[in-house]
N, C-alpha and C positions, 0 to 999 in steps of 0.2 A: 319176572325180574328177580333176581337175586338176591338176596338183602347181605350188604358188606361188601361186595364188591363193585369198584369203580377202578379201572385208569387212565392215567391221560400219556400217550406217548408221546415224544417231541416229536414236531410237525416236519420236522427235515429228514427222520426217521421213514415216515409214509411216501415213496415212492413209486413212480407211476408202475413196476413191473414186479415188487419185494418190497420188502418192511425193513430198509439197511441202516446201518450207522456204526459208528466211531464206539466200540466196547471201552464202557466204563464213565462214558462221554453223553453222547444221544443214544445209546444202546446198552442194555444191565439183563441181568435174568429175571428181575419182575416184569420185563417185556414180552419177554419168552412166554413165562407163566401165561399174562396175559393174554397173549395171542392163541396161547392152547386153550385159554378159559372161552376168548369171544367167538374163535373159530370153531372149536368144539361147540359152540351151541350153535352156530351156524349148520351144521352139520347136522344133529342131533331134531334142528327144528325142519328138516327136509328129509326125516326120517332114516338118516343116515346110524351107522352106527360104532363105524370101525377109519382108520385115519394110519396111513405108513408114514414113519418118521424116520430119516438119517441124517448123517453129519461130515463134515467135510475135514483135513486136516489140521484148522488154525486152532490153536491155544485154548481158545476160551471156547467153543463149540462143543465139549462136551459137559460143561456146565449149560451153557445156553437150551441144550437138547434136553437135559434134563429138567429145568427147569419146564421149556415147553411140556414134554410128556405130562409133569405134573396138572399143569392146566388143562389138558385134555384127558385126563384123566378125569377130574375133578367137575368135568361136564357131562360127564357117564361114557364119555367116550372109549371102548379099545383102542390101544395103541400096538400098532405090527412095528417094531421098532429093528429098523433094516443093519443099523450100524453106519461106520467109519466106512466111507467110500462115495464113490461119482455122482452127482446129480443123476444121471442118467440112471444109474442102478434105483434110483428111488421113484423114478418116472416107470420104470417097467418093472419094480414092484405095484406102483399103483395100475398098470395097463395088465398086468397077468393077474392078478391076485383078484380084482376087482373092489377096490378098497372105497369107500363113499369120500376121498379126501387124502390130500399126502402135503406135508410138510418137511422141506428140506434146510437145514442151519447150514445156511452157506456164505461167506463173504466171496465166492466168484474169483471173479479178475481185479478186486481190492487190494489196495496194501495189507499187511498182516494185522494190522491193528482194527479195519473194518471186521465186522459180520452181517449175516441178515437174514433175512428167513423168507423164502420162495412156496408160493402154494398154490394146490390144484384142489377145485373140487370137480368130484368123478373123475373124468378124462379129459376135464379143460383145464385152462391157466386162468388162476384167481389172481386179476388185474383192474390196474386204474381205480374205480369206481368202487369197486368189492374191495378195494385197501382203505378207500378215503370211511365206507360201511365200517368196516371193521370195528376203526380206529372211534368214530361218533358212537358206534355199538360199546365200545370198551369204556369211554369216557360214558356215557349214561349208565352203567352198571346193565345194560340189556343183557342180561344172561340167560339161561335155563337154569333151574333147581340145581341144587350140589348132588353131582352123583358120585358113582364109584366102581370106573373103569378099572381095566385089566391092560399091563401090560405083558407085552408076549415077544422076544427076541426070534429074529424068524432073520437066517442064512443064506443070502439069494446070490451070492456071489458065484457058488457053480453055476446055477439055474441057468444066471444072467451071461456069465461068459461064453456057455456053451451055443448059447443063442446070437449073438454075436457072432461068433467062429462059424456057424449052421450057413450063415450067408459069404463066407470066404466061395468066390466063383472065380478064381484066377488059376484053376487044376493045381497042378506039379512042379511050376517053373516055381527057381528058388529064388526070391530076391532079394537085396541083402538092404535093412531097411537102421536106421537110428530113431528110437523115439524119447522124444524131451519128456517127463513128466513134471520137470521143474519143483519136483517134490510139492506135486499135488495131491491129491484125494484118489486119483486112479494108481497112484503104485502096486498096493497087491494085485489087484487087477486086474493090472496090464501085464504085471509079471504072470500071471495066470494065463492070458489072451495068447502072448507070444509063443507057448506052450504048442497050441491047438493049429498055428499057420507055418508052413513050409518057409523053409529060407534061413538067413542068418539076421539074427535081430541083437541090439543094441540096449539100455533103457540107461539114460542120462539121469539122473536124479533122482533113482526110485525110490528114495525112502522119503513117505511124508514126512513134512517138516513145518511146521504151521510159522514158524519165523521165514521162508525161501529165502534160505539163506545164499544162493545159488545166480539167481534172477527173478524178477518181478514174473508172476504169472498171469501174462497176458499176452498170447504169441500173436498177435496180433500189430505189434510194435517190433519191428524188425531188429532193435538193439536186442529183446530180450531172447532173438534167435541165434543170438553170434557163435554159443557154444553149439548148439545144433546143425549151424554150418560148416562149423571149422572140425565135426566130427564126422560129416556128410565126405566133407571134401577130404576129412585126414584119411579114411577107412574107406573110398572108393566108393560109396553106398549109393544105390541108386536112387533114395529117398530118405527126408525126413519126415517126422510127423512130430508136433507139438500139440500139449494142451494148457489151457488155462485152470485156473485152481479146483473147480469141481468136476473140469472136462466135456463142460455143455459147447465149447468153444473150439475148434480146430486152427493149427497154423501147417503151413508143408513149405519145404523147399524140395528144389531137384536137385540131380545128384550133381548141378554146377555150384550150387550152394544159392540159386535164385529164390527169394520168394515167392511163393503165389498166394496172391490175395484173394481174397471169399469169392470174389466175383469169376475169378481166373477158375478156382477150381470149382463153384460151379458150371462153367464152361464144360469140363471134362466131366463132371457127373450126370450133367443133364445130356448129353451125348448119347451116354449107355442108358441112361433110364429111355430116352425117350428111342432107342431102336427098338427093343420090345414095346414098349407107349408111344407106337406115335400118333400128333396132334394134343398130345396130354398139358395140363397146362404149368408153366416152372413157374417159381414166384422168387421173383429177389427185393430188394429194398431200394428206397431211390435213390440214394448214396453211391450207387451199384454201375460200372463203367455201361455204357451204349454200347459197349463190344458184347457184352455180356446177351443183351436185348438183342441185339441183331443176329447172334451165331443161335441163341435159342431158336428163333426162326428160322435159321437155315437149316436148322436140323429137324428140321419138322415140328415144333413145340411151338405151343402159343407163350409167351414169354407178358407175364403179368407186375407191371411194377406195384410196389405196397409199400405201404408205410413201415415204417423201422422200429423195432420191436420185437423181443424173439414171442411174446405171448399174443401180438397184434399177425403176428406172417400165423403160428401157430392157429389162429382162431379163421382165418383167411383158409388156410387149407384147407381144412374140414367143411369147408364154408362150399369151397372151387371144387374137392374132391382132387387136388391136384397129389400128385403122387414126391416131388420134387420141391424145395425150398433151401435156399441159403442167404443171408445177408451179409454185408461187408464184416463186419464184426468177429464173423468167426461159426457161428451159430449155421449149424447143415440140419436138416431136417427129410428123414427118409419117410413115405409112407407107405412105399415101393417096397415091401417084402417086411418091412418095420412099421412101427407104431405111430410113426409123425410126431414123434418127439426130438428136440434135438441132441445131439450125441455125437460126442468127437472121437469115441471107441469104433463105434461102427461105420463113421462115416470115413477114419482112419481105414477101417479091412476092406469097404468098396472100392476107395480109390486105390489101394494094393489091388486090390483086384482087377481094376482096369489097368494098371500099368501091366501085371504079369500075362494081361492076354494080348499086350498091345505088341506089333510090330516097331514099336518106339519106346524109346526113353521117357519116362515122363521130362526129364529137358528139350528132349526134342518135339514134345508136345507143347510146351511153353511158348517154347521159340516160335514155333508155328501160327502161337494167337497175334491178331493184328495187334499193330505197336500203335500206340497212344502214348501223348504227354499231360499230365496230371497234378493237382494239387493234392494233397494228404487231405484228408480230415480236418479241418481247420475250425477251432472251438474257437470264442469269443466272448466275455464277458460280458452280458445283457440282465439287464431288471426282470423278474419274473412274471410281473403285470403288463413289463414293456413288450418280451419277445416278441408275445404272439401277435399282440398290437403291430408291431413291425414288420412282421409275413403279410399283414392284411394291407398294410399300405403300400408295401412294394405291388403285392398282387395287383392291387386297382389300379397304379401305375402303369404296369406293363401290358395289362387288360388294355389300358389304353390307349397304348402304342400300337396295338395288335399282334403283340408279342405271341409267340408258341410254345403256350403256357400249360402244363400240370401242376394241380393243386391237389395231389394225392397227399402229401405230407409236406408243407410251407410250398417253395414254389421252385419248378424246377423247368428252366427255361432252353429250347433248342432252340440255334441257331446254325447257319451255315455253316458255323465254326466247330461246330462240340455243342458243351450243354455246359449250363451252369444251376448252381442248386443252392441256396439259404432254406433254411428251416429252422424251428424253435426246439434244444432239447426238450425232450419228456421228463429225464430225470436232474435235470441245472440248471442252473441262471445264467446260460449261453446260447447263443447262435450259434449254427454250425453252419458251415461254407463248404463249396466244394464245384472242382471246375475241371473240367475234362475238353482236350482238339487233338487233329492232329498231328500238329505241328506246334513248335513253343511260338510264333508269330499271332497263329490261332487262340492261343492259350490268354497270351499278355490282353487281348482284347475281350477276354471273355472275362478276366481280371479286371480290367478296366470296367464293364460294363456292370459286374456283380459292386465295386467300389461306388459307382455312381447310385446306385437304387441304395445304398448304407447311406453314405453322405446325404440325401435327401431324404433320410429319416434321422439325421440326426448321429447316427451310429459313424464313431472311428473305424478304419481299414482294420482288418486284421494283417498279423504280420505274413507276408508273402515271401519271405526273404528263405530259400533255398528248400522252397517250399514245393516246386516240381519235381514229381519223382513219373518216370515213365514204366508203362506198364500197360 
């Protein structure tokens, strides 16, 4: 143990997948420090010895990185310090380089005034449990001796894009493509990427801008794609493609200006992985449409529902050996030719790739998946003691009924109709909803029936009001 060092982070800080918070607020650079101090000797005590560090484009992130460095430093650790650029560039720093640990200063798909810091030891995601460690590790002063690391600025930006571009399999056809970066962390980047693939390309927003001054970076929210459609549709393009703030995250329209959600477009990716893989296993989240589960099967693929979490599907792969993953969210995961991390760069050039070999339009791929009518995402306001208490009693409820029930993550119930789903966030003091048929007649009843298991715990309806979106 260290003598003089102790800290104690705010507890809202410690989240189930990263260490995030409000800069200036629940989040400072003695946080940073710290996490370089308790993580580096996490590191250091598993014989580790070297740690990749980079940073994303908001304001305060390169105070924050520096800060971190310092603490990892200060635990004897080397620091490969990647620079200003994509989550994913820091994930395939640590999977090429072979680094014992990587930390990324990212606020994500946050407002501009979050940050937070994301971390792997070796080649996993450092989650849940290993956050709540950390944080107990920081607050007792558990350290290693004070050492005295080296830092070392190391360029992976060619490395990284070249590798990328290596999997463009869509030959010679030019397609003419729009991409959002919403003035995120992949602008040089992507301006690099577009460089290396055939066709006529676009780049909306490319200059980092840690205010997005532009749109909220999270494409995942159809409002924050309006300029990427109406660029889709002005320029004829036969695709967009969006990212969210560090680009772990993917959004796409067609070139009708439609969006397609996580679940949609893994549809069309698990397709081509699984013609050369078939019987391989896809893995989506249970949030994730029943079209999704049933075409994976039709195409040969065992289709694996998982719980929600880009570090919980992540730990899952490696687990399955599965080659494929993507969740509602945004978050695609390759392991098919790539490293099984996620990444909206490369999972952006696959899906190019499959439209330019396709005898269709990716719209007319769209159009093609079966129609469902659907609820969004639907968050609600719950106690954090209460949530999960509330998954447990609808469960035994409907156990009772003899309901057809998975309890992969809260409870997600088939019936004749569609499916209906509650579950406890990982990272809030909400429930999340969510109700799929197919038909709106099928829908109201499966609304109905999700409102009844809330009311007999107690819990108000969320609001449902023009809350169908079909898909």
């Amino acid at each position: 143990m260290a003598a003089g060092f102790s800290h104690r982070f705010d507890p809202t800080s410690l989240r189930e997948y990263d260490i995030r918070g409000v800069v200036g607020k629940t989040l400072k650079p003695a946080d940073g420090f710290a996490i370089g101090r308790t993580f580096g000797s996490l590191i250091a005590r598993k014989g580790g010895s070297i740690v990749a560090v980079g940073y994303d484009g908001r304001t305060h992130s390169p105070e924050l990185e520096a800060a971190l460095v310092e603490g990892l430093k200060a635990s004897g650790i080397n620091v490969m310090r990647v620079g200003l650029g994509p989550t994913p560039l820091l994930y395939f720093a640590a999977f090429t380089r072979g680094t014992d640990g990587a930390v990324m200063v990212t606020g994500s798909h946050n407002p501009p005034e979050y940050n937070g810091f994301k971390m792997m030891i070796g080649k996993k995601p450092f989650f849940g449990k290993d956050i709540l460690e950390l944080g107990r590790l920081a607050a007792a002063g558990d350290v290693v001796a004070e050492g005295a690391g080296k830092a070392e600025t190391v360029d992976l930006q060619a490395d990284y894009v070249a590798r990328v571009a290596k999997d463009w399999d869509g030959g010679e056809r030019k397609l003419k493509v729009v991409w959002d970066n919403g003035n995120g962390a992949a602008g040089v980047v992507l301006q690099e990427l577009i460089k290396h693939l055939p066709g006529e390309h676009k780049i909306l927003f490319a200059e980092i801008d840690g205010h997005f001054p532009n749109h909220h970076p999270d494409p995942t929210v159809p409002k924050n794609l309006e300029a990427l459609i109406a660029a889709v549709r002005g320029s004829k393009a036969d695709l967009g493609i969006a990212f969210d703030g560090d680009a772990d995250r993917i959004g796409a329209v067609d070139g009708n200006g439609n969006v397609l959600f996580g679940d949609q477009l893994l549809v069309i990716l698990a397709r081509d992985v699984l013609r050369e893989k078939p019987g391989s296993i896809i893995i989506s989240d249970v949030k994730a449409s029943q079209v999704l589960f049933d075409e994976i099967e039709k195409a040969g693929g065992k289709a694996l529902m998982w719980k929600t979490g880009h570090s919980l599907i992540k730990a899952k792969m490696a687990e399955t050996g599965s080659p494929l993953a993507a969740e509602m969210s945004g978050h695609v995961f390759f392991a098919d030719k790539w490293y099984g991390f996620d990444d909206a760069l490369y999972a952006g050039v696959r899906l190019l790739g499959i439209v330019a070999r396709s005898k269709d339009s990716l719209a007319a791929i769209h159009d093609a998946l079966p129609r469902v009518v659907n609820t969004p995402e639907l968050r609600f306001d719950c106690d954090d003691e209460r949530k999960f208490v509330v998954i447990e009693e609808v469960a035994a409820r409907l156990r009772q009924k003899g309901a057809a029930l998975s309890d992969t993550d809260g409870v997600r119930v088939k019936t004749a109709d569609g499916w209906w789903l509650l579950r406890a966030s990982n990272t809030q003091s909400v429930l999340v909803a969510r109700a799929e048929a197919k038909d709106d007649a099928g829908l109201e009843r499966l609304k109905s029936d999700l409102v009844e298991q809330l009311e007999g715990s107690g819990i108000a309806a969320p609001d449902f009001e023009a809350a169908s979106s079909g898909h």
